[in-house]
NUVOGU-15893 format. One line per field, with one value per residue (C-alpha): residue number from 0; z negated, x negated, y negated; residue in three letters; chain. Coordinates in Angstrom, 3 decimals, decimal comma. Example, Ala and Ser with C-alpha at 12.3 -4.5 7.8 and 13.67 -1.06 7.14 Angstrom:
2
seq = (0_1)
z = (-7,800_-7,140)
x = (-12,300_-13,670)
y = (4,500_1,060)
type = (ALA_SER)
mol = (A_A)
END
This chain:
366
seq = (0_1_2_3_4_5_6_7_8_9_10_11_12_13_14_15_16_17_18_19_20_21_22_23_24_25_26_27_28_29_30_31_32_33_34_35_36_37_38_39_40_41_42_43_44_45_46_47_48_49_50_51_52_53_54_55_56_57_58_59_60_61_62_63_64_65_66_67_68_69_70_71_72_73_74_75_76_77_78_79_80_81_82_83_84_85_86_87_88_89_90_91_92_93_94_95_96_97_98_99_100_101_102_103_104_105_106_107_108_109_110_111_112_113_114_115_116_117_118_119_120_121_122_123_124_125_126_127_128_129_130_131_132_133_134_135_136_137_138_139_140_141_142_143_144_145_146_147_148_149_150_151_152_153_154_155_156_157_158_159_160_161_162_163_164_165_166_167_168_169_170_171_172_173_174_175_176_177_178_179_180_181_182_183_184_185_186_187_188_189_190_191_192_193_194_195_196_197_198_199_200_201_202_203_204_205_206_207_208_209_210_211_212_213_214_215_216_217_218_219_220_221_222_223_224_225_226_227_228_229_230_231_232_233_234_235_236_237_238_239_240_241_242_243_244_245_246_247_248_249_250_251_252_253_254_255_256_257_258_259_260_261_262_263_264_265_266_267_268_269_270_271_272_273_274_275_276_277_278_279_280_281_282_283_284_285_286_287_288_289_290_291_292_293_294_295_296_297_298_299_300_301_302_303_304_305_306_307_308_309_310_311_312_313_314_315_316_317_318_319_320_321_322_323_324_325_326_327_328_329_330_331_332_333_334_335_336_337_338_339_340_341_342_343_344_345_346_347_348_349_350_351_352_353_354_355_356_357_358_359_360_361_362_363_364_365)
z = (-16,922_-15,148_-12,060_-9,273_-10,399_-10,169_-6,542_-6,066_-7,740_-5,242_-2,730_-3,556_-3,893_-0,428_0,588_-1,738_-1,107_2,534_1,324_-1,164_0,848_3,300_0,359_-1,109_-5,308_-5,567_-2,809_-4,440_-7,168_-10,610_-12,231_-14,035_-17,734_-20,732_-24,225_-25,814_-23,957_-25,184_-23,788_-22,750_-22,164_-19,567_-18,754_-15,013_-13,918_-10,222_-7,832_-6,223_-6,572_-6,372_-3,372_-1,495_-1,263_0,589_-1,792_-4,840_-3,597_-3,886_-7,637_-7,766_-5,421_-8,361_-11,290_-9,903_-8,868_-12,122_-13,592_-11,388_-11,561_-15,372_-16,227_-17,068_-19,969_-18,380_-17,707_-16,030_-16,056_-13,220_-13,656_-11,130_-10,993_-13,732_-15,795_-18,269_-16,887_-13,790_-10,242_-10,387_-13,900_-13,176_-13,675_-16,783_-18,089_-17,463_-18,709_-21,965_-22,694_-22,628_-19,611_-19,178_-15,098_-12,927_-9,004_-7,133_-4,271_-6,028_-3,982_-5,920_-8,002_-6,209_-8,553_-11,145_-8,991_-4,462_-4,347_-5,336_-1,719_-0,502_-2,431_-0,049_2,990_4,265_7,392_10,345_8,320_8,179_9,005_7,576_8,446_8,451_5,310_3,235_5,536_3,448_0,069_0,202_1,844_2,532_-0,651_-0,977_-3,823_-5,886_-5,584_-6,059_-9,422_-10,215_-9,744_-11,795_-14,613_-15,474_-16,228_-18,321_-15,084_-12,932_-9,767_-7,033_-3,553_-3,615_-0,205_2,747_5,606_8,238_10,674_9,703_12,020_11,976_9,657_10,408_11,599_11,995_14,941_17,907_16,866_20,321_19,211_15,986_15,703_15,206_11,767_10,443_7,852_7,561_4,362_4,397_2,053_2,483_-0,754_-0,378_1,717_4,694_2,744_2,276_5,489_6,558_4,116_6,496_9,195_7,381_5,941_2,715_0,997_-0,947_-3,105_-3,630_-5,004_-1,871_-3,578_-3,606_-0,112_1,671_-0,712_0,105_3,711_3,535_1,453_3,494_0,732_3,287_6,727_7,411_5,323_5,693_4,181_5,269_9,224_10,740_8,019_5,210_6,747_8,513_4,832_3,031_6,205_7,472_10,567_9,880_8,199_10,372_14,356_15,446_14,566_15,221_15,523_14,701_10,945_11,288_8,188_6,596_9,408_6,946_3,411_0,499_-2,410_-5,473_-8,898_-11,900_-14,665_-18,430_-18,575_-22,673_-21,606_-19,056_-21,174_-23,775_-21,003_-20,892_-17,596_-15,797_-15,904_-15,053_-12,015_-11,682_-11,410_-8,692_-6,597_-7,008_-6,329_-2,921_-1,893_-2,562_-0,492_2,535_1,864_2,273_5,711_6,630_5,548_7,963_10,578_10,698_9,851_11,238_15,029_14,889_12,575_15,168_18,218_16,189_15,429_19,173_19,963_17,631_19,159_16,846_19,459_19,222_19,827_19,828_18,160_21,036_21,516_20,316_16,929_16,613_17,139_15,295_12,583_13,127_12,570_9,506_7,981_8,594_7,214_4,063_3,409_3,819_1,464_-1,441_-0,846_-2,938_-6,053_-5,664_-6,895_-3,791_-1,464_-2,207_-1,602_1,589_2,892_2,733_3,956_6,977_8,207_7,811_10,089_12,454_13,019_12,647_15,081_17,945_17,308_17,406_19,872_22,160_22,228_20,124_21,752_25,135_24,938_22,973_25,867_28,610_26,993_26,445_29,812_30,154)
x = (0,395_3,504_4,206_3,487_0,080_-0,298_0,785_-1,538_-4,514_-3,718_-4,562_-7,765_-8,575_-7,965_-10,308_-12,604_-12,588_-13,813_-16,853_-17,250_-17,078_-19,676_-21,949_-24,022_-23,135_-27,039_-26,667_-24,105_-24,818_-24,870_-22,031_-19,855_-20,449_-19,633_-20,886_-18,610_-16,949_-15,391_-16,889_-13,844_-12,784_-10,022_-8,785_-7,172_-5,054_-4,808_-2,660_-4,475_-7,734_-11,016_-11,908_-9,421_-12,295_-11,032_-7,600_-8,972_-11,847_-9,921_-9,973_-13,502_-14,088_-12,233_-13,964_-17,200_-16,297_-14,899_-17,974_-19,887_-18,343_-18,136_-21,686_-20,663_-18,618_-15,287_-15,673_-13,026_-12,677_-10,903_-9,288_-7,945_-4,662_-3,529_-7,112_-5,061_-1,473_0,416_-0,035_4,117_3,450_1,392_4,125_5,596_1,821_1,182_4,493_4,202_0,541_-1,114_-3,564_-4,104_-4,137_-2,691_-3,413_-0,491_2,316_5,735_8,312_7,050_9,275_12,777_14,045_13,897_14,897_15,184_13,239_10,364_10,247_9,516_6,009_4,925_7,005_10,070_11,005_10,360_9,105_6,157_2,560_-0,378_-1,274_2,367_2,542_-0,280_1,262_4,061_2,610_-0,174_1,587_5,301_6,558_7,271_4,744_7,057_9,934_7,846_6,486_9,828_11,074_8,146_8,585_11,281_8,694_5,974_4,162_1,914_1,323_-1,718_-1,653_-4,357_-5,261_-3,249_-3,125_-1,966_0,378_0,137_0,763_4,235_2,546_1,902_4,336_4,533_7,425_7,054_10,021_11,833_15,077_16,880_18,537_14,753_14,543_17,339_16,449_13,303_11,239_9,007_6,764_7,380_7,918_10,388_12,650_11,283_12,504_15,759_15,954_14,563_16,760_19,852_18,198_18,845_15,222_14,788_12,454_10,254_6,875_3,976_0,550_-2,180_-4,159_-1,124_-0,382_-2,672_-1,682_1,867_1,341_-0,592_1,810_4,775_6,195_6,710_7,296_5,616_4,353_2,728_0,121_-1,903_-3,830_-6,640_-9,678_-7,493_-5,815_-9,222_-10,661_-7,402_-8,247_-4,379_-5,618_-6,189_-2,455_-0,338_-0,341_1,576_0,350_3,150_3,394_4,161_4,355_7,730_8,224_5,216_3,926_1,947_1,575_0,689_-0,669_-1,017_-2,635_-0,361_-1,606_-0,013_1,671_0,272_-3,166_-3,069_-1,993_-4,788_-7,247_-9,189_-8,776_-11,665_-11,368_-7,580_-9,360_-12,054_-9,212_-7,051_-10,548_-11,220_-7,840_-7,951_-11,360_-10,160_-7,120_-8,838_-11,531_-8,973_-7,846_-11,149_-12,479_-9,360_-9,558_-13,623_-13,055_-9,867_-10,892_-13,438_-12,273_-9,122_-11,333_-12,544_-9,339_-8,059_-11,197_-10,503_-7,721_-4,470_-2,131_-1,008_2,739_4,736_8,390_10,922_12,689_16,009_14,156_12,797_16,198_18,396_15,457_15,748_19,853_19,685_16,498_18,837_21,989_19,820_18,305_21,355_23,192_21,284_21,851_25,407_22,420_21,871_18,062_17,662_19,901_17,458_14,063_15,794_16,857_13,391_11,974_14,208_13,781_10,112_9,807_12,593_9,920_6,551_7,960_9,057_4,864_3,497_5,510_4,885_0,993_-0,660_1,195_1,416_-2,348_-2,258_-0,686_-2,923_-5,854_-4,196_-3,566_-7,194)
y = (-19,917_-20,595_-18,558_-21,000_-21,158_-17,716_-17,579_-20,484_-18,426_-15,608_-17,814_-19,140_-15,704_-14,669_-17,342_-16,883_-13,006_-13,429_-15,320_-12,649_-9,482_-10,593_-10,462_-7,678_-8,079_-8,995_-11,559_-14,005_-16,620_-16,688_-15,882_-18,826_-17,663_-19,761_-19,755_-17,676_-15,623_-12,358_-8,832_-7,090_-3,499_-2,707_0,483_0,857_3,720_4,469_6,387_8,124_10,790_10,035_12,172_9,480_6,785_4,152_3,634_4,829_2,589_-0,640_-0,456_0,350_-2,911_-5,173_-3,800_-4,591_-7,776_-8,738_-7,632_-9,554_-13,016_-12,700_-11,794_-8,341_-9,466_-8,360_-4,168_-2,609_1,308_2,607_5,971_8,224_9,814_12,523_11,721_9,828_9,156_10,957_9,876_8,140_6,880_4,049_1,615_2,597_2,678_-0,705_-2,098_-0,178_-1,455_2,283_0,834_-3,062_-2,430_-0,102_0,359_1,807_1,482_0,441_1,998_5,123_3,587_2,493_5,096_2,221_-0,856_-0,392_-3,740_-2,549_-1,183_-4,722_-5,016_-2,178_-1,696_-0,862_1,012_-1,176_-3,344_-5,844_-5,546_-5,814_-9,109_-10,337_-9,108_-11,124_-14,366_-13,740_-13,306_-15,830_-18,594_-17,572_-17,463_-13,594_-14,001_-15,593_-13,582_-10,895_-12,170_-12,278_-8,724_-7,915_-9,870_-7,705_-4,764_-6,817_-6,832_-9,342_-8,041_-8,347_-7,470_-4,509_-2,941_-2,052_0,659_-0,946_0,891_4,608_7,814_9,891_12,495_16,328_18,827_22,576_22,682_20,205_17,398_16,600_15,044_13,927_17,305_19,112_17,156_18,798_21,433_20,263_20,000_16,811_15,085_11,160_8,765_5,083_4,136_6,117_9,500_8,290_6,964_11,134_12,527_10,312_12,609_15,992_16,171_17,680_15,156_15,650_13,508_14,742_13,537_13,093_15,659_18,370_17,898_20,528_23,457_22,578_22,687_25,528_27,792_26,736_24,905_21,525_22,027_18,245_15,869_11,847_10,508_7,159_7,945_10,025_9,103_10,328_13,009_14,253_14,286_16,133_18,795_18,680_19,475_23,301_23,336_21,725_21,639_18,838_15,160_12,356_8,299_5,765_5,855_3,836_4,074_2,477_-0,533_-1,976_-0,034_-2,534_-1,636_-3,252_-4,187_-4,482_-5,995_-5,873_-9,406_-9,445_-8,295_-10,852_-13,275_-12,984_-13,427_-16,691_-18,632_-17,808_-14,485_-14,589_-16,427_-13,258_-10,940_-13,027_-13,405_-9,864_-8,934_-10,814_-9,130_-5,701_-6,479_-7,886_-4,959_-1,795_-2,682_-3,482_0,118_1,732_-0,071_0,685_4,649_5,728_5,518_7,764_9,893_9,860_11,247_13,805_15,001_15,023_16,812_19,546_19,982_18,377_18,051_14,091_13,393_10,204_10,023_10,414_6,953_8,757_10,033_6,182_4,781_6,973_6,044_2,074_2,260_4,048_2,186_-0,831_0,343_1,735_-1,934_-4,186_-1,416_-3,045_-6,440_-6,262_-6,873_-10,449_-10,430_-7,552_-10,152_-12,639_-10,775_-8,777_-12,492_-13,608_-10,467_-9,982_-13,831_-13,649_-10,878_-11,935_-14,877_-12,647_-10,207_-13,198_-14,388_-11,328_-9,936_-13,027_-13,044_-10,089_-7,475_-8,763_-8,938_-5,278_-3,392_-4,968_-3,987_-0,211_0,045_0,123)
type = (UNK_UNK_UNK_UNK_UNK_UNK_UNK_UNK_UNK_UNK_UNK_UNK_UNK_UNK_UNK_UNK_UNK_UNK_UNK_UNK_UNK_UNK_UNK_UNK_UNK_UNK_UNK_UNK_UNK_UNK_UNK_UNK_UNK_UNK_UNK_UNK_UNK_UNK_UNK_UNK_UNK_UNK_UNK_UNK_UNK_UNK_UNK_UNK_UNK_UNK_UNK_UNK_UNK_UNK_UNK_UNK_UNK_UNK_UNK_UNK_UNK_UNK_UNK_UNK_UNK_UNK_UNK_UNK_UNK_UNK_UNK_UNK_UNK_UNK_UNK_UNK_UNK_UNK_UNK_UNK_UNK_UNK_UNK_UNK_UNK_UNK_UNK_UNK_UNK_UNK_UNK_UNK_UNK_UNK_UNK_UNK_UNK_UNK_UNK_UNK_UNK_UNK_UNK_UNK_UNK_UNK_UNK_UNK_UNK_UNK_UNK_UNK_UNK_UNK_UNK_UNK_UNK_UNK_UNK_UNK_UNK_UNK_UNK_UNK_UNK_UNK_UNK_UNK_UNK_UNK_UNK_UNK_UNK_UNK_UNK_UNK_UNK_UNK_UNK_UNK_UNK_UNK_UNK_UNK_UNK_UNK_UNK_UNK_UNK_UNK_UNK_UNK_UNK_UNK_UNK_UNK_UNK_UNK_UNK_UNK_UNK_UNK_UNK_UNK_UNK_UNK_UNK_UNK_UNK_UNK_UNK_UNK_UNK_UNK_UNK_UNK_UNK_UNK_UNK_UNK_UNK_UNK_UNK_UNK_UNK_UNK_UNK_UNK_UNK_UNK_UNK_UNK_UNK_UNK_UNK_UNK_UNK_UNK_UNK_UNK_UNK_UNK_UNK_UNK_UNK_UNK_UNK_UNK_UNK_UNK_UNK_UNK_UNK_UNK_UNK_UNK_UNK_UNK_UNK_UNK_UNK_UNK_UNK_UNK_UNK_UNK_UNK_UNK_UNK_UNK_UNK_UNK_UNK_UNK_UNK_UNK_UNK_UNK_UNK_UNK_UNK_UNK_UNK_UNK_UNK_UNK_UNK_UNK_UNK_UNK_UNK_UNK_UNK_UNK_UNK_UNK_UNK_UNK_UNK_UNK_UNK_UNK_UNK_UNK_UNK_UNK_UNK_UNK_UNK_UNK_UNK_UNK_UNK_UNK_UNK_UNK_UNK_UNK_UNK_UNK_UNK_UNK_UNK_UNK_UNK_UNK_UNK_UNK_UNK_UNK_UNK_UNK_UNK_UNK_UNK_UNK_UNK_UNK_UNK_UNK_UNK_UNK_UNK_UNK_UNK_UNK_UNK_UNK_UNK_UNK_UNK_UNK_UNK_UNK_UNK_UNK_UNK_UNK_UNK_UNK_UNK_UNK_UNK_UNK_UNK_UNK_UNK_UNK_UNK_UNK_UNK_UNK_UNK_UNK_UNK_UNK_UNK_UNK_UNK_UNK_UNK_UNK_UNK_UNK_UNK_UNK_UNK_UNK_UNK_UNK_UNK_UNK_UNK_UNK_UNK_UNK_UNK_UNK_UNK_UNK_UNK_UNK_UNK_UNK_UNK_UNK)
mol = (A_A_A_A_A_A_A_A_A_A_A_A_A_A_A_A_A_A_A_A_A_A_A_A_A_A_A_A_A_A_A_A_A_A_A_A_A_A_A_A_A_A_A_A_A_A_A_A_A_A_A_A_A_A_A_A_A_A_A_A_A_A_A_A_A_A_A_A_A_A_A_A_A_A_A_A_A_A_A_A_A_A_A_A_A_A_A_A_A_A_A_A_A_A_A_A_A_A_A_A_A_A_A_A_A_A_A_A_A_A_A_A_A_A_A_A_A_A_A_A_A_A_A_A_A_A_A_A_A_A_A_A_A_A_A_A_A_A_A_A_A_A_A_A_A_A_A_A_A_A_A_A_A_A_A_A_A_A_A_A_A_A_A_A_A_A_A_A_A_A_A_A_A_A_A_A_A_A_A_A_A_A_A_A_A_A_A_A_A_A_A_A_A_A_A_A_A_A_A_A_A_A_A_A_A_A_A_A_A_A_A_A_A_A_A_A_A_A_A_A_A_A_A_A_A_A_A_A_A_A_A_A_A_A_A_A_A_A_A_A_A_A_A_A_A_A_A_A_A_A_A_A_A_A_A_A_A_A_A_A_A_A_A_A_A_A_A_A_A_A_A_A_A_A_A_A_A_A_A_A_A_A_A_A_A_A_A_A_A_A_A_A_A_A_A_A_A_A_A_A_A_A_A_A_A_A_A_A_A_A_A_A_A_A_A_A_A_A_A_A_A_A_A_A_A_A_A_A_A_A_A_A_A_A_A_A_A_A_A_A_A_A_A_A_A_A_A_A_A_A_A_A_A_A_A_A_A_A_A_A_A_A_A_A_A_A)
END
């Protein structure tokens, strides 16, 4: 299957992922099963632990789908990090055939190539929503399929955060000179846009994060937003609890599949996977956006003291996260995906900015 028709299966499977997910597995159809279909055995390797539901949950949302829509002849096994490969070694996993799937955020791996960053943010980057605009029907798919081709790799928008909070600190940050010296846990392009600020940066597993806090190993450390960090208890290690998460406006995860496995797939279950893939996407941000404001009042009312970035913090922050991005551009497969990247939001922002927000801060001001 050529690549277009991938990005064209992507789509139908955002549509046909909002059908799904207003469905109960019992409550939708039959199942499209054909004489003869193989019973399959996939192994997926995720992340992220199992305690963190709502992530590790995505994965767990596409294997039963799969199963669903193929009659139970397609089983995916979803495995959580460090059961059979490391947390950061999803990728290599995957593109060396040792799982068929892997569930993951890439710029874990801008060690290996910086664009990676762009199929799951950037500082300052894109939104959620502005986001899947410019995968499904923008043509970031595309050049996306592209950068992964290069690892063996098809990859599937798989969940997203939305805009995440600043992280935890254990000293009150008041101006670009209280980052300095500190130790921070913060993966992509936001820690090398901290370690700019004179942030020691370091990554770290979700499920280490709360020893390292606690032992004074980090002085601050980011993970997604209140339902998360409520559950990982950060809140009885760290004092201070800051926003915006500039660094991550819009986190994307995503499904890799093993270009080989895929390609041994028969077509309607290439088509299960896409749907699925969709659902789970739409079904992430759906989770967060119904968990985290509750969990949020709790967490005021137990007293985290909630701070916003000072504007001189944010804009030292915005120059450097801009410096760092057009730095790459002298690789001309980066130029290309930073091009399209940086015009779409140019545009996104001027919408969003012209009728969302307005209509955002009126409502705030009540």
């Amino acid at each position: 299957m050529q690549r277009r028709n991938f990005v064209k299966a992507a789509v139908l499977g955002s549509s046909a992922g909002l059908l799904l997910s207003s469905c109960a597995p019992g409550d939708i159809g039959a199942p499209s099963v054909q004489t003869g279909d193989p019973s399959l055995r996939w192994r997926l390797v995720s992340s992220f632990s199992r305690g963190l539901d709502t992530i590790f949950g995505a994965a767990e949302v596409l294997a039963e789908r799969v199963s669903h829509l193929t009659g139970g002849r397609f089983r995916i096994l979803v495995y959580p990090a460090g059961e059979l490969v490391p947390a950061f070694e999803v990728l290599e996993s995957v593109q060396k055939g040792t799982a068929q799937m892997g569930h993951t955020a890439s710029y874990y791996y801008i060690g290996k190539n910086p664009a990676l960053a762009f199929d799951t943010t950037v500082p300052f980057g894109l939104t959620a929503r502005q986001f899947n605009g410019w995968v499904y029907h923008g043509g970031g798919m595309d050049l996306l399929r592209s950068l992964f081709a290069d690892y063996n790799v098809i990859n599937f928008p798989g969940g997203n955060t939305g805009v995440q909070m600043g992280g935890w600190f254990n000293r009150e940050v008041n101006a670009v000179s209280d980052l300095r010296g500190l130790s921070m846990r913060i993966p992509g392009m936001g820690g090398r846009v901290m370690d700019r600020l004179g942030v020691a940066v370091q990554q770290i597993p979700g499920g280490e994060i709360y020893p390292a806090l606690e032992r004074g190993a980090i002085d601050a450390a980011e993970w997604v937003g209140p339902y998360d960090d409520e559950k990982l208890g950060f809140a009885q290690v760290a004092r201070y609890y800051y926003y915006p998460g500039w660094w991550e406006p819009g986190a994307n995860l995503s499904f890799y599949v093993s270009r080989a496995a895929w390609n041994q797939l028969p077509s309607h279950y290439q088509h299960a996977v896409a749907v699925a893939a969709a659902e789970a996407n739409l079904d992430m941000l759906s989770r967060y956006d119904a968990v985290n404001p509750a969990s949020f009042r709790r967490l005021v009312e137990g007293g985290t003291e909630v701070r916003a970035f000072p504007r001189d913090v944010m804009d030292a922050a915005f120059a450097s996260a801009e410096a760092l991005l057009q730095e790459g551009t002298a690789d001309p497969e980066y130029a290309k995906i930073f091009d399209a990247y940086t015009q779409w939001r140019q545009d996104a922002t001027a919408w969003f900015g012209t009728s969302e927000q307005t209509f955002a801060d009126y409502m705030h001001g009540h």
